[in-house]
LOTOR-396746 format. One record per residue (C-alpha): residue number from 1; residue in three letters; x, y, z. Coordinates in nm, 3 decimals. Layout:
<recs>
<num = NUM, residuo = ALA, xx = X, yy = Y, zz = Z>
...
</recs>
This chain:
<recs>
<num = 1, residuo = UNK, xx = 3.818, yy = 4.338, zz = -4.429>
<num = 2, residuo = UNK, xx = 3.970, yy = 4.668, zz = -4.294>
<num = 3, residuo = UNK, xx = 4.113, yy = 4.932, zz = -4.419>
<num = 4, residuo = UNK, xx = 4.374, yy = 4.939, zz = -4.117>
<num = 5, residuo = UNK, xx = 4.406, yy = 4.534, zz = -4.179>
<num = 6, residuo = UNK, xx = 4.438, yy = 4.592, zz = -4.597>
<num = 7, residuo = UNK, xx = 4.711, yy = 4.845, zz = -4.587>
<num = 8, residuo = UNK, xx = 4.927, yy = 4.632, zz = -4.311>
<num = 9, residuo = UNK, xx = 4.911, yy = 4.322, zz = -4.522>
<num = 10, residuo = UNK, xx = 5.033, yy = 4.554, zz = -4.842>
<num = 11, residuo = UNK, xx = 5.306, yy = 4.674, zz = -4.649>
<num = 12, residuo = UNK, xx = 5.422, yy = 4.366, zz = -4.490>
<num = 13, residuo = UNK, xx = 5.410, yy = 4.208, zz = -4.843>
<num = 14, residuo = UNK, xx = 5.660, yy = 4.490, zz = -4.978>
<num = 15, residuo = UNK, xx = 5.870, yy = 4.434, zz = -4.667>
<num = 16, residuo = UNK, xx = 5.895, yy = 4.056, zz = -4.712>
<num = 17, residuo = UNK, xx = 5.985, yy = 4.112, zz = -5.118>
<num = 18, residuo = UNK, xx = 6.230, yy = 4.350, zz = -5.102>
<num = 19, residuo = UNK, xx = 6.378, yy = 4.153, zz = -4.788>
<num = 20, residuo = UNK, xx = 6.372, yy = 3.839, zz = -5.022>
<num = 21, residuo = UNK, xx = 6.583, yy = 4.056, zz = -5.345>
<num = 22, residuo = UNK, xx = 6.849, yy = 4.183, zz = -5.105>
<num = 23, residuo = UNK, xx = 6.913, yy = 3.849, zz = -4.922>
<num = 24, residuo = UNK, xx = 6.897, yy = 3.643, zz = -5.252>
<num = 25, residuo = UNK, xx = 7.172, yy = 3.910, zz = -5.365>
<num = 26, residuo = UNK, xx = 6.952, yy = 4.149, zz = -5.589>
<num = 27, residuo = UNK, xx = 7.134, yy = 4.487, zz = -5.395>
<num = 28, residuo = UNK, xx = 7.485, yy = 4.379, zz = -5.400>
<num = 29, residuo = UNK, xx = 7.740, yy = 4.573, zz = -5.594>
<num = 30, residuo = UNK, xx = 7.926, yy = 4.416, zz = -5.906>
<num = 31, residuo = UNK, xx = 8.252, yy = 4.448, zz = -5.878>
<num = 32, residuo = UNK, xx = 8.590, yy = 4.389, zz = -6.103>
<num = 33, residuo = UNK, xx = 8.809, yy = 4.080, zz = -6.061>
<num = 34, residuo = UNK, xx = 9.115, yy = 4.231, zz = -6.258>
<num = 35, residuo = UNK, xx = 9.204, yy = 4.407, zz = -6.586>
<num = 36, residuo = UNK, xx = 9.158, yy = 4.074, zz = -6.756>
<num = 37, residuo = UNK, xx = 8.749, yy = 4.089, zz = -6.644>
<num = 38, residuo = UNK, xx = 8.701, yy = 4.462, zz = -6.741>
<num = 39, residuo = UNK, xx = 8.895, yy = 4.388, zz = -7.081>
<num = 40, residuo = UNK, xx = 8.625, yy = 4.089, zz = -7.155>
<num = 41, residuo = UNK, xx = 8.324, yy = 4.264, zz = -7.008>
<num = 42, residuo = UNK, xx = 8.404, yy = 4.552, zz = -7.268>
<num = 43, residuo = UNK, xx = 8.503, yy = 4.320, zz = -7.520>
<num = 44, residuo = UNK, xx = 8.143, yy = 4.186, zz = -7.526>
<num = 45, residuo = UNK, xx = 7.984, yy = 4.542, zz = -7.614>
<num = 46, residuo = UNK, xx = 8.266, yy = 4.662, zz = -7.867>
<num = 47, residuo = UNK, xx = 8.407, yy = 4.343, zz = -8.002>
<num = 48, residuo = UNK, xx = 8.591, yy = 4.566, zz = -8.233>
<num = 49, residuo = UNK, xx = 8.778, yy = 4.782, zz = -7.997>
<num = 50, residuo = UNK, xx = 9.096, yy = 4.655, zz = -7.864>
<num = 51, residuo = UNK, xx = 9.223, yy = 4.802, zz = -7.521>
<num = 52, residuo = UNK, xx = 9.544, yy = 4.871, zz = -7.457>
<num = 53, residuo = UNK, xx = 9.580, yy = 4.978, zz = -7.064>
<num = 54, residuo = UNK, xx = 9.347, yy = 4.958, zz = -6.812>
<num = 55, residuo = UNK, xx = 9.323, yy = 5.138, zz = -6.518>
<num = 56, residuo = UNK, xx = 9.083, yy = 5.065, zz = -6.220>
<num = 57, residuo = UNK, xx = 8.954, yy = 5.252, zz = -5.952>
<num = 58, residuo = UNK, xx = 9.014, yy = 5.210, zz = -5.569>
<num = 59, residuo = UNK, xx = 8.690, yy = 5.028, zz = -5.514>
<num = 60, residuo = UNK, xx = 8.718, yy = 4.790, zz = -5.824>
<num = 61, residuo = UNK, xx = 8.381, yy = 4.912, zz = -5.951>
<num = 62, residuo = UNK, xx = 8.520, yy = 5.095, zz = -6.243>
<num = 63, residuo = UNK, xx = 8.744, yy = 5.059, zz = -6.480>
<num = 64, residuo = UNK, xx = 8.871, yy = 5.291, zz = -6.743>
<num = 65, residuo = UNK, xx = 9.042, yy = 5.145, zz = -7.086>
<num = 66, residuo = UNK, xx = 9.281, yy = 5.344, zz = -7.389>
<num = 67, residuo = UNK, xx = 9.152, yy = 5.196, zz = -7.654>
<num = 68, residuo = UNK, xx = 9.289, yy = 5.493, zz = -7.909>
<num = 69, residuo = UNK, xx = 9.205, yy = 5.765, zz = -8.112>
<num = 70, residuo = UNK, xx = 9.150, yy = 5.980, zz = -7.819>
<num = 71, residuo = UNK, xx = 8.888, yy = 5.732, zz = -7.665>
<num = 72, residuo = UNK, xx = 8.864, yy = 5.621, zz = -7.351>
<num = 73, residuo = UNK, xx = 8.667, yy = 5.258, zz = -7.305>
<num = 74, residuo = UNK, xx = 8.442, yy = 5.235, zz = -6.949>
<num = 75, residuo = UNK, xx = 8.325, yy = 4.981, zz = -6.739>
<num = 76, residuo = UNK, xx = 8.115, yy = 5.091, zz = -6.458>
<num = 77, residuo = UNK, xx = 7.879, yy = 4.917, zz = -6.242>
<num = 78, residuo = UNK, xx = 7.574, yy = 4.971, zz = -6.160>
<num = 79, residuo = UNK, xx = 7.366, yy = 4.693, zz = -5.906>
<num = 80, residuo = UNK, xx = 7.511, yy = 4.384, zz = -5.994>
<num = 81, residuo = UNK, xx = 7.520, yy = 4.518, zz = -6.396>
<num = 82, residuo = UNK, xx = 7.789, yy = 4.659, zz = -6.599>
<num = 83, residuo = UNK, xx = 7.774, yy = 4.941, zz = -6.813>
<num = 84, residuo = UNK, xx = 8.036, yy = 5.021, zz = -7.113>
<num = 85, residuo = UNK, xx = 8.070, yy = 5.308, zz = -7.255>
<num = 86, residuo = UNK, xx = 8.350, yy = 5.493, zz = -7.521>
<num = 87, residuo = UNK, xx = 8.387, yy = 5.891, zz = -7.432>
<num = 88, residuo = UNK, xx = 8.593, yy = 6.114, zz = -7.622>
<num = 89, residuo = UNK, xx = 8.691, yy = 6.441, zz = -7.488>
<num = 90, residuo = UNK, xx = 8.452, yy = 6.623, zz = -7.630>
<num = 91, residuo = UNK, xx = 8.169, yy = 6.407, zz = -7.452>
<num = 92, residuo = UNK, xx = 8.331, yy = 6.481, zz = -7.105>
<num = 93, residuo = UNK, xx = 8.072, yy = 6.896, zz = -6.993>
<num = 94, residuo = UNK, xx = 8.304, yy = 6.893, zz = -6.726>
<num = 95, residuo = UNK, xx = 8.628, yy = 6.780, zz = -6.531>
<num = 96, residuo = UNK, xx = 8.780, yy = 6.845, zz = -6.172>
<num = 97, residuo = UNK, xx = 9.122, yy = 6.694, zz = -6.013>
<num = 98, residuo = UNK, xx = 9.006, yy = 6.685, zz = -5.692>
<num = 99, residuo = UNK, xx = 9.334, yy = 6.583, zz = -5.507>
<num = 100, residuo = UNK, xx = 9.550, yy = 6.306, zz = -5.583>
<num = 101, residuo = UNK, xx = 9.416, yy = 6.013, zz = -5.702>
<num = 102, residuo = UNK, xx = 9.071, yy = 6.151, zz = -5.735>
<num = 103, residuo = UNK, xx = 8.882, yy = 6.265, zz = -6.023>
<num = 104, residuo = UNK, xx = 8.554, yy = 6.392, zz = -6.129>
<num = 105, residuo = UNK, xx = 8.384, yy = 6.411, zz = -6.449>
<num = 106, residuo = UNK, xx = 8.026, yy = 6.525, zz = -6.628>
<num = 107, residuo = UNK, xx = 7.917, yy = 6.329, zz = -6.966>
<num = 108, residuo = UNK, xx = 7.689, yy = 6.491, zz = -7.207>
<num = 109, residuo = UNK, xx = 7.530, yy = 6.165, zz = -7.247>
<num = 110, residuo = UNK, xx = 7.163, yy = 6.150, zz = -7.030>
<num = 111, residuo = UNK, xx = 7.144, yy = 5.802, zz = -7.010>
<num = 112, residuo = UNK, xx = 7.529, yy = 5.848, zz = -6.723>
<num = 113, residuo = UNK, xx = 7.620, yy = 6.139, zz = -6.619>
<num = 114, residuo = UNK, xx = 7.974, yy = 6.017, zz = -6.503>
<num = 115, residuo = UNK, xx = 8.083, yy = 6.051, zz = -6.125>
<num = 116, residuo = UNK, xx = 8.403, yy = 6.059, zz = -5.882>
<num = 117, residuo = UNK, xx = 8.635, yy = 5.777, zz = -5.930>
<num = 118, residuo = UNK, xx = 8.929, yy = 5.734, zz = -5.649>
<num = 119, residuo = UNK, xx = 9.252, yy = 5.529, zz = -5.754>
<num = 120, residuo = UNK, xx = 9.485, yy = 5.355, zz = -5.565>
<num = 121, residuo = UNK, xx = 9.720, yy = 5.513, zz = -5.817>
<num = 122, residuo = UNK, xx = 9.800, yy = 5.928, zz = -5.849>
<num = 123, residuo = UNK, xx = 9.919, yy = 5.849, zz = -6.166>
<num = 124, residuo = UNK, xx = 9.625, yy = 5.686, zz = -6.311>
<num = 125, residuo = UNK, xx = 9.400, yy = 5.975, zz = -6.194>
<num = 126, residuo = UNK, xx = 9.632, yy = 6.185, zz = -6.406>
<num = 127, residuo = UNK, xx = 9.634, yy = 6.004, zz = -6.700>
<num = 128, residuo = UNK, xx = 9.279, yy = 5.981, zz = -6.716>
<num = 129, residuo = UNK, xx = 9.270, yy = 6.349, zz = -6.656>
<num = 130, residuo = UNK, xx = 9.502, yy = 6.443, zz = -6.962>
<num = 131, residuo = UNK, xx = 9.247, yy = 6.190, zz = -7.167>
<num = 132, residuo = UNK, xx = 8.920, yy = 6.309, zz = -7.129>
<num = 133, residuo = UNK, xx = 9.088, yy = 6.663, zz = -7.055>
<num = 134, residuo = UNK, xx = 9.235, yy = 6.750, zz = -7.395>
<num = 135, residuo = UNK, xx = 8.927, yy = 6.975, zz = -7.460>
<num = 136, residuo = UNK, xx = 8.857, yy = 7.127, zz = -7.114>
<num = 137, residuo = UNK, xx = 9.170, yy = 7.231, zz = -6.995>
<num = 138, residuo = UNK, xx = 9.035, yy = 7.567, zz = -6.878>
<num = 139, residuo = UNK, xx = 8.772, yy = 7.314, zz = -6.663>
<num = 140, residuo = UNK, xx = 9.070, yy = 7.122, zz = -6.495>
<num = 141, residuo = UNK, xx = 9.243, yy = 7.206, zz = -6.159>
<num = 142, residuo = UNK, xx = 9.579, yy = 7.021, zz = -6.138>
<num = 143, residuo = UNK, xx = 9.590, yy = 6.779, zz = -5.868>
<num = 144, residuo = UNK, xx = 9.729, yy = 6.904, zz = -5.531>
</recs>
């Protein structure tokens, strides 16, 4: 067999198995129903952690919990996974109102850096921000 023929079969195979993850559903996004999912997919992680507001982003792909004593409950996606995390505002390297409604953040933690979460919902942006902000006010520009 050929070289030429021996690398066209190898890529044709990748082509057909990626093809075959995305259209069986292996790159779509996970996404939030409600509070009431967020509140049970964090409840599975910290059983012992009781939420008491929720806020979700624009796009439903995040959602951000008060769960007390200055920490703040995630639920991000990531593929078709969640991930749950509890920051504090001294895990939160940086923090940036970037308008209304939108905020960024920086996490110490390696394994997620954080990101920029939109919501519906100036207010929520700015409650978040006076959260995870409590240690980094020099860091935060008020929202325009």
């Amino acid at each position: 067999m050929s070289l030429l023929v021996l690398v066209a079969i190898v890529v044709l195979g990748i082509a057909l198995s990626v093809a075959a993850v995305h259209f069986t559903g292996g790159s779509k996004a996970a996404m939030l129903a409600g509070p009431d999912q967020a509140l049970s997919r964090f409840a599975e992680d910290f059983p012992d952690d009781i939420a008491t507001r929720v806020r979700l982003t624009a796009d439903a792909r995040t959602a951000f919990l008060d769960i007390g004593q200055g920490r703040i409950g995630i639920v991000h996606s990531i593929g078709d996974c969640f991930l749950t995390r509890i920051v504090t505002s001294a895990d939160v390297t940086a923090l940036v109102a970037e308008g209304a409604g939108v905020v960024s953040f920086r996490l110490a933690d390696f394994t997620w850096k954080g990101g920029r979460f939109s919501f519906a919902d100036a207010v929520d942006a700015q409650d978040l921000l006076n959260a995870l902000g409590s240690q980094h006010r020099n860091s935060t520009k008020e929202a325009a």
